[in-house]
C-alpha positions as a printed Julia matrix, in Angstrom:
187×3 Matrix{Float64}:
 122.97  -122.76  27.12
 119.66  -121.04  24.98
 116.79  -121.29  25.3
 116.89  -122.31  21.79
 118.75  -125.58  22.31
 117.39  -126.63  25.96
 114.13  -126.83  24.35
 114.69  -129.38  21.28
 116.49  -131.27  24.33
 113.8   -131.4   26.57
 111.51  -132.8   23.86
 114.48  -135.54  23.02
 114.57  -136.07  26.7
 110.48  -136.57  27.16
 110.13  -138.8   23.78
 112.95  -141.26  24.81
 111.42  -141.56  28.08
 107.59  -142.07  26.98
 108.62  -144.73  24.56
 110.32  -146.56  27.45
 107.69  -146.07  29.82
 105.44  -147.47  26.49
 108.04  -150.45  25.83
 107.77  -151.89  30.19
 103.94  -151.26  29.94
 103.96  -153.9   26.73
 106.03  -156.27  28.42
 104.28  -158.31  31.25
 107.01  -158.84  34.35
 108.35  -162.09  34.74
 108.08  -163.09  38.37
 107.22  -161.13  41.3
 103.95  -160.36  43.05
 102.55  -159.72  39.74
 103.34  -162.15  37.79
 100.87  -164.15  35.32
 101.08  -167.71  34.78
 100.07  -169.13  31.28
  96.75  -170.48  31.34
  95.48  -173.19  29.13
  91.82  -172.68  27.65
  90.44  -175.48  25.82
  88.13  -174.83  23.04
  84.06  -175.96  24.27
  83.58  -179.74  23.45
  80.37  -181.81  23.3
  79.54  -184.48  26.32
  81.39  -187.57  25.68
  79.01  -190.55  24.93
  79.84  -194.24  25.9
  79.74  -195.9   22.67
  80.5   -199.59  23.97
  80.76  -201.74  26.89
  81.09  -205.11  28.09
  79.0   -206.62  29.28
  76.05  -204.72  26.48
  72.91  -204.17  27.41
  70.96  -206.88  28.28
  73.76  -209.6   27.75
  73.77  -212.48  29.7
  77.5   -213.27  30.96
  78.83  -216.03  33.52
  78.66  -215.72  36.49
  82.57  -215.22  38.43
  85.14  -212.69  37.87
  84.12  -210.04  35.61
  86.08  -207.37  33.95
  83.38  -204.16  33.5
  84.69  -202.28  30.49
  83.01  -199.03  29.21
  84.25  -196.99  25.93
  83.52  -193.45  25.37
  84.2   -191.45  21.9
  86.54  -189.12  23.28
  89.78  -188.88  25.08
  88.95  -189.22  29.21
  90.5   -187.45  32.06
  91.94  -190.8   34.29
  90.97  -189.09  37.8
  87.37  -187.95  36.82
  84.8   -190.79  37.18
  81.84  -192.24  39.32
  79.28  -194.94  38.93
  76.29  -196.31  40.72
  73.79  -199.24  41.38
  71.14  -198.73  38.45
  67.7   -198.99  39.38
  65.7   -202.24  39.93
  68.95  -204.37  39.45
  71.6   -205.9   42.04
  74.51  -203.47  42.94
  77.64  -205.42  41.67
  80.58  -205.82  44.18
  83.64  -204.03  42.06
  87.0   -202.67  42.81
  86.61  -199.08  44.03
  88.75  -197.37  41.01
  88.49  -198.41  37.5
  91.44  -197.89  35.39
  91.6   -195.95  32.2
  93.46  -197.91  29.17
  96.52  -196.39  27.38
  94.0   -195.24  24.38
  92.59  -193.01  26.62
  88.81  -193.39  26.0
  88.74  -197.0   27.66
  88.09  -197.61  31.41
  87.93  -201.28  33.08
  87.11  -202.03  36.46
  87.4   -205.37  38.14
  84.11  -207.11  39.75
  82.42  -210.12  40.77
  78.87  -210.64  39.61
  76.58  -213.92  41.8
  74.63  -216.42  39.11
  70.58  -215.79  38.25
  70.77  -212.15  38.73
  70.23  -208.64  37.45
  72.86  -206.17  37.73
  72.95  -202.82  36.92
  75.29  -199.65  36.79
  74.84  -196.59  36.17
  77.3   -194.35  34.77
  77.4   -190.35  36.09
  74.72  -190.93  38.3
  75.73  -187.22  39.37
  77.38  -185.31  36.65
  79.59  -183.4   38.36
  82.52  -185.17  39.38
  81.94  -188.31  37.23
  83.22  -189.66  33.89
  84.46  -186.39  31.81
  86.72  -185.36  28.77
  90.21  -183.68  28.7
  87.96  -180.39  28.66
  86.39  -181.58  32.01
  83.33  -181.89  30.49
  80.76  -184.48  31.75
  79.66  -187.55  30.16
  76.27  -188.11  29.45
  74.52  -189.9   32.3
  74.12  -193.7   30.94
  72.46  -196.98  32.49
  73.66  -200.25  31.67
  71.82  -203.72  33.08
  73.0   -207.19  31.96
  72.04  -210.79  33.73
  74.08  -213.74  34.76
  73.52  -217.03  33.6
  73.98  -219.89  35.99
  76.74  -221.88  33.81
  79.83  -222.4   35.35
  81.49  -219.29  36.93
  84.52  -217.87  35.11
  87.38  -218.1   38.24
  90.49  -216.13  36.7
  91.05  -212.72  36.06
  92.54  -213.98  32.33
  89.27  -215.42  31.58
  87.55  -212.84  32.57
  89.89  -209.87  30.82
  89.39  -212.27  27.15
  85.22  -212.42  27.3
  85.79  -208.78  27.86
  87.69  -208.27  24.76
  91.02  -207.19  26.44
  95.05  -208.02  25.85
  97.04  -208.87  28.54
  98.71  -205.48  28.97
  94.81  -203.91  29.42
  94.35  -205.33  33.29
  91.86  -203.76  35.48
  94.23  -203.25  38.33
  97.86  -202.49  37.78
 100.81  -203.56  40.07
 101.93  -200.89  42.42
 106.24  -200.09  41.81
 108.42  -201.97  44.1
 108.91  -200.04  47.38
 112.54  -199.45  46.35
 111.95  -197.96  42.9
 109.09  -195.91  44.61
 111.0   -194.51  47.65
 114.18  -193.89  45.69
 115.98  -196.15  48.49
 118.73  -198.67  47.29
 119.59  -202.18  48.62
């Protein structure tokens, strides 16, 4: 074979071979030690801000079972929370976990609040792990103190979920599955 011919070859040869070399740089591998996993980036969001609660502040509520229930103006993440005694008011005796409501922006927590006192909580005491968005973003830090009357104390969770404003589907504590349903095991 020429020279002649070899050459135009070669080139053929060299061209076909940096394109595929180009095309497997392009395309990122699909498992191995290398691998990259899609990663979600959500765009920056502002702090979310309670806009409601019950009790409000400085609203004088029986004394009994009492359903805390604070509202924020943006979707919450269900595991990211914390709250703590306010200052200069009674710590109230509550449930450790509050529960976040199906519209995603509500969270209720069941406690029990004594007659003729101040109570207080205070909501993100410490930013960082405490109420935040889908975005993990922090709520604003927030202090709510309300009193209790002496009147006669409200003794059933139903009372206490309708002067908090809630259905019966929007309990503060939910039923845990039936062992069977949960284990997988059968009867």
């Amino acid at each position: 074979m020429s020279t002649r011919r070899l050459v135009p070859a070669l080139i053929l040869l060299t061209a076909l071979s940096a394109g595929d070399a180009h095309a497997q740089a392009q395309t990122p591998p699909a498992e191995g030690p290398n691998a990259v996993s899609p990663v979600l980036i959500l765009p920056p969001t502002l702090p979310p801000k309670l806009l409601s609660s019950y009790p409000a502040q400085d609203q004088v509520v029986a004394p009994g079972v009492l359903v805390l229930k604070v509202a924020f103006d943006q979707q919450m993440s269900p595991t990211a929370w914390n709250y703590a005694p306010a200052a200069d008011a009674q710590p109230m005796d509550c449930v450790k976990t509050p529960r976040l409501l199906a519209d995603q922006k509500t969270f209720v927590l069941l406690c029990r609040v004594q007659p003729n006192r101040t109570y207080g909580v205070t909501l993100n005491a410490e930013r960082t792990g405490g109420f935040a968005n889908l975005g993990d973003n922090p709520a604003q830090t927030a202090v709510l103190t309300f009193k209790v009357s002496a009147e006669a104390p409200v003794t059933t969770l139903r009372r206490a979920m309708q002067a908090a404003g809630l259905k019966d589907d929007q309990t503060p504590v939910q039923d845990a599955p039936p062992l069977s349903a949960a284990s997988g095991a059968t009867r």
